[in-house]
Structures are given as C-alpha cells and as structure tokens.
C-alpha positions, 0 to 999 in steps of 0.5 A, spaced: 186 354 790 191 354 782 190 346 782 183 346 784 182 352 778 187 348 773 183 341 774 177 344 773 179 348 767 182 342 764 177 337 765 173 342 763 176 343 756 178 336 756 172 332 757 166 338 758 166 342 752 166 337 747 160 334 751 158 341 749 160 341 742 157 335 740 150 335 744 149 342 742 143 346 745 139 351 743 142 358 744 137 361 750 138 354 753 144 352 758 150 348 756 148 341 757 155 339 761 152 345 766 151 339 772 156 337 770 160 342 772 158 343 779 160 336 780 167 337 777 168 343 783 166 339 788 171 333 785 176 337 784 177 339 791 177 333 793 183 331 788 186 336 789 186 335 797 188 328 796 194 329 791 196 334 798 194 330 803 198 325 807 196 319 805 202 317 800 198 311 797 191 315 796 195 322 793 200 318 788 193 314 785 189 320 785 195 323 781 196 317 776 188 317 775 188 325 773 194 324 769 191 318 765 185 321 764 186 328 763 192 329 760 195 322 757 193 322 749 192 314 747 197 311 751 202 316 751 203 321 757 206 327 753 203 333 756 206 340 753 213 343 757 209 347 759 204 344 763 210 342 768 210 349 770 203 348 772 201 348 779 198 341 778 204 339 773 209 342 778 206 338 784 206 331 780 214 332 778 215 335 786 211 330 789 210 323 785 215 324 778 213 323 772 207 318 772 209 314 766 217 313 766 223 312 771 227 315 766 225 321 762 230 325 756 234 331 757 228 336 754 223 333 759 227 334 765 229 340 763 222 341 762 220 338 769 225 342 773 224 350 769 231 349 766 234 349 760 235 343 757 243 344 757 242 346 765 240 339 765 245 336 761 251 340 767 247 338 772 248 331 770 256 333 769 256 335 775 254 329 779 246 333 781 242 328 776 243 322 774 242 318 767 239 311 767 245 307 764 239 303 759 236 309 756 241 314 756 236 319 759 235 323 767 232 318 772 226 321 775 228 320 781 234 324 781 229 329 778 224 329 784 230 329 789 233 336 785 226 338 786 225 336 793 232 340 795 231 346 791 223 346 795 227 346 802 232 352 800 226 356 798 223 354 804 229 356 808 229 362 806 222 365 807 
C-alpha cells in the first residue's frame, strides 16, 4: 500500500538514518536502526489502517501524531508543497485538513488541492473556496469540501 511505504520511508529518514549516522557501526556490521525497521512496518500498517479506518476519532489522531512527529519541524507544520500530493499528504488534506490551521494561504491551498495558486484565487472568485474573514487566507474546510467533491466525481466516473 503508497501510504504504508511513504511512512516507512519517511519515518525512516526522518528519525532511522540519523540513528544510523550518528551510532555508526562497523562496515560488515548491520545498521543499528535495523530492529527498528522491522517494528516501523509493522506500526506503519497499523497507521495507515487507522488513518483509513472508520473510526473518526482514532484515524484524526493518528494523523495529528504522524504529522507532529514525522513532518512538523519545531513547532511549525510546513512540509514541502510537494508533500501534499503525496498518498499520505493527499489523504490528511482529503480526510482531516491541514492538521495545524483553519485557514491556510493561497499557495498552500493550491498546494493542498494540485492547482495553481492563481486556480485558487478563481475558485474563490467563484464562490468554490472560502476565505477566513480574519486572516485573508482559504479556510481549510472549503478546501477539504473541494476535495471531497472532486473525489465523488471521479469516483462517479469509474
């Protein structure tokens, strides 16, 4: 499954290969993380089957954890654009938003939806996203519903 191999991959990178670097081994000896790797598959399934799964409460925390864990640097949630086009990104802004603020900017919602910054800025010409009257920005719930409608059509059309 992409988001059981993206969470492996980047826990990995995120918190295995520095344990790697730094308690380094001898070259004919196995890495030091590589208990620790077979633990993270077995606990990535079990996130992945969480975030999916039906229970609302359990899946939306799972998700604030990994994202606080394996993507937040500091105390700032701000992962590459890319990363929202990832299976993992994809399914946090489809299912739970933006997992630290209710109204994110133009760039990051074009980003959370694929789209260009100025097909954001139509969208909300249009009445199809709507700005936070505080910040000026998308509200992430416009954006999740954008999401959630776009999902539906493609799924109609399979």
């Amino acid at each position: 499954m992409a988001i059981v191999r993206q969470l492996v991959c980047d826990v990995g990178a995120r918190l295995l290969d520095p344990l790697d670097r730094l308690l380094g081994t001898a070259d004919d000896d196995p890495p030091v993380s590589s208990v620790l790797r077979g633990q993270l598959e077995i606990a990535a399934e079990v996130w992945a089957a969480q975030v999916l799964g039906p229970d609302e409460r359990l899946a939306a925390e799972t998700a604030r954890r990994l994202t606080a864990e394996i993507y937040q640097s500091g105390d700032v949630f701000a992962p590459p654009f890319e990363w929202w086009r990832t299976p993992f990104g994809a399914l946090v802004a489809r299912r739970f938003g933006h997992p630290a603020a209710e109204a994110v900017s133009l760039t990051v919602a074009s980003a959370m939806l694929g789209i260009t910054r100025q097909g954001v800025h139509d969208l909300v010409k249009r009445g199809k996203l709507r700005r936070d009257e505080a910040s000026g920005g998308v509200l992430v719930s416009s954006v999740r519903d954008r999401l959630t409608q776009l999902s539906e059509v493609l799924s109609s059309e399979r």
